[in-house]
Kinemage of the C-alpha trace (Angstrom):
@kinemage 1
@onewidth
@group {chain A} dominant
@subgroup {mainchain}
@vectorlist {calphas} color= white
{ca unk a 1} P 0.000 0.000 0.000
{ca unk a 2} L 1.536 2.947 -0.635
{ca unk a 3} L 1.071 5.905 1.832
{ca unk a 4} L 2.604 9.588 2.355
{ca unk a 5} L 5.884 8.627 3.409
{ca unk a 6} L 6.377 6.302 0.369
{ca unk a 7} L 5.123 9.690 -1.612
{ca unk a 8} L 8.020 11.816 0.108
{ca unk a 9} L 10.599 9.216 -0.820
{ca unk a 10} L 9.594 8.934 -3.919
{ca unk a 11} L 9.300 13.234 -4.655
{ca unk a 12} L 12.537 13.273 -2.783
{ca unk a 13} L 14.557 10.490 -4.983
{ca unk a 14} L 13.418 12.520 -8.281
{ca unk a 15} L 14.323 16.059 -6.752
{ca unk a 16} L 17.619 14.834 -6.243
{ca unk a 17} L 17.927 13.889 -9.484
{ca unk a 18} L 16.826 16.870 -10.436
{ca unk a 19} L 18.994 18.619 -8.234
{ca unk a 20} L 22.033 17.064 -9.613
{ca unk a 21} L 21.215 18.665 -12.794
{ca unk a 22} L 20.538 22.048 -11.500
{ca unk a 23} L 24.319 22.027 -10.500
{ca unk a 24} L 23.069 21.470 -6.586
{ca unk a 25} L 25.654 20.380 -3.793
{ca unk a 26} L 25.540 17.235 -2.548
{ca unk a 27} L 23.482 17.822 0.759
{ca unk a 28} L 21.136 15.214 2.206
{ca unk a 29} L 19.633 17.583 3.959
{ca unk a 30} L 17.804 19.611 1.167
{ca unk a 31} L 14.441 18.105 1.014
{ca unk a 32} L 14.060 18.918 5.059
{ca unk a 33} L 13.128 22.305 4.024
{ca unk a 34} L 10.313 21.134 2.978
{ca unk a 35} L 10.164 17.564 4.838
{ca unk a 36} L 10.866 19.289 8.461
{ca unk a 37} L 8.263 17.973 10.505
{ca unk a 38} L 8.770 14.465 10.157
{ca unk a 39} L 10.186 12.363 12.802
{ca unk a 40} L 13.634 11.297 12.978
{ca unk a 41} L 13.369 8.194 11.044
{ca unk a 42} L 11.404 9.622 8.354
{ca unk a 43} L 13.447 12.299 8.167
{ca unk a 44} L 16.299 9.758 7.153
{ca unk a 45} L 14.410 7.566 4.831
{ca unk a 46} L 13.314 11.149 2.937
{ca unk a 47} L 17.034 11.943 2.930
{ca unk a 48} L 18.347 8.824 1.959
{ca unk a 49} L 16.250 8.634 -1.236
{ca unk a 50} L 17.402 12.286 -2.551
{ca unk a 51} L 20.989 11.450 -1.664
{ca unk a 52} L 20.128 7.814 -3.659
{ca unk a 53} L 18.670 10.100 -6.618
{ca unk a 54} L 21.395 12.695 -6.383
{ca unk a 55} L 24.453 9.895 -6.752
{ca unk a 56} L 22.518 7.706 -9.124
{ca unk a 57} L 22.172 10.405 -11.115
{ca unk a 58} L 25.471 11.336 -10.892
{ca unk a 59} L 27.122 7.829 -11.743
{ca unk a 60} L 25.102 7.351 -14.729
{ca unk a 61} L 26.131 10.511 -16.567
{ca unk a 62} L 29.453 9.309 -15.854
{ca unk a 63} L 29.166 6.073 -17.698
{ca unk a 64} L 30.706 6.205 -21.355
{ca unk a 65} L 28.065 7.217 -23.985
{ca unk a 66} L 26.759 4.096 -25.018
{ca unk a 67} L 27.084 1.896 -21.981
{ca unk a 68} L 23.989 1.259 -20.094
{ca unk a 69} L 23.750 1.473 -16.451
Protein backbone atom coordinates (compact mmCIF):
# COMPACT_ATOMS: atom_id res chain seq x y z
CA UNK A 1 0.00 0.00 0.00
CA UNK A 2 1.54 2.95 -0.63
CA UNK A 3 1.07 5.90 1.83
CA UNK A 4 2.60 9.59 2.36
CA UNK A 5 5.88 8.63 3.41
CA UNK A 6 6.38 6.30 0.37
CA UNK A 7 5.12 9.69 -1.61
CA UNK A 8 8.02 11.82 0.11
CA UNK A 9 10.60 9.22 -0.82
CA UNK A 10 9.59 8.93 -3.92
CA UNK A 11 9.30 13.23 -4.66
CA UNK A 12 12.54 13.27 -2.78
CA UNK A 13 14.56 10.49 -4.98
CA UNK A 14 13.42 12.52 -8.28
CA UNK A 15 14.32 16.06 -6.75
CA UNK A 16 17.62 14.83 -6.24
CA UNK A 17 17.93 13.89 -9.48
CA UNK A 18 16.83 16.87 -10.44
CA UNK A 19 18.99 18.62 -8.23
CA UNK A 20 22.03 17.06 -9.61
CA UNK A 21 21.22 18.66 -12.79
CA UNK A 22 20.54 22.05 -11.50
CA UNK A 23 24.32 22.03 -10.50
CA UNK A 24 23.07 21.47 -6.59
CA UNK A 25 25.65 20.38 -3.79
CA UNK A 26 25.54 17.24 -2.55
CA UNK A 27 23.48 17.82 0.76
CA UNK A 28 21.14 15.21 2.21
CA UNK A 29 19.63 17.58 3.96
CA UNK A 30 17.80 19.61 1.17
CA UNK A 31 14.44 18.10 1.01
CA UNK A 32 14.06 18.92 5.06
CA UNK A 33 13.13 22.31 4.02
CA UNK A 34 10.31 21.13 2.98
CA UNK A 35 10.16 17.56 4.84
CA UNK A 36 10.87 19.29 8.46
CA UNK A 37 8.26 17.97 10.51
CA UNK A 38 8.77 14.46 10.16
CA UNK A 39 10.19 12.36 12.80
CA UNK A 40 13.63 11.30 12.98
CA UNK A 41 13.37 8.19 11.04
CA UNK A 42 11.40 9.62 8.35
CA UNK A 43 13.45 12.30 8.17
CA UNK A 44 16.30 9.76 7.15
CA UNK A 45 14.41 7.57 4.83
CA UNK A 46 13.31 11.15 2.94
CA UNK A 47 17.03 11.94 2.93
CA UNK A 48 18.35 8.82 1.96
CA UNK A 49 16.25 8.63 -1.24
CA UNK A 50 17.40 12.29 -2.55
CA UNK A 51 20.99 11.45 -1.66
CA UNK A 52 20.13 7.81 -3.66
CA UNK A 53 18.67 10.10 -6.62
CA UNK A 54 21.40 12.69 -6.38
CA UNK A 55 24.45 9.89 -6.75
CA UNK A 56 22.52 7.71 -9.12
CA UNK A 57 22.17 10.41 -11.12
CA UNK A 58 25.47 11.34 -10.89
CA UNK A 59 27.12 7.83 -11.74
CA UNK A 60 25.10 7.35 -14.73
CA UNK A 61 26.13 10.51 -16.57
CA UNK A 62 29.45 9.31 -15.85
CA UNK A 63 29.17 6.07 -17.70
CA UNK A 64 30.71 6.20 -21.36
CA UNK A 65 28.06 7.22 -23.99
CA UNK A 66 26.76 4.10 -25.02
CA UNK A 67 27.08 1.90 -21.98
CA UNK A 68 23.99 1.26 -20.09
CA UNK A 69 23.75 1.47 -16.45
Amino acid sequence: MKTSLWSKVMAAYEHGKMDFWADYPFDPETPLVVYGDLGEPEKAAVMRSWADGWQNECLTQSLPDGMSA
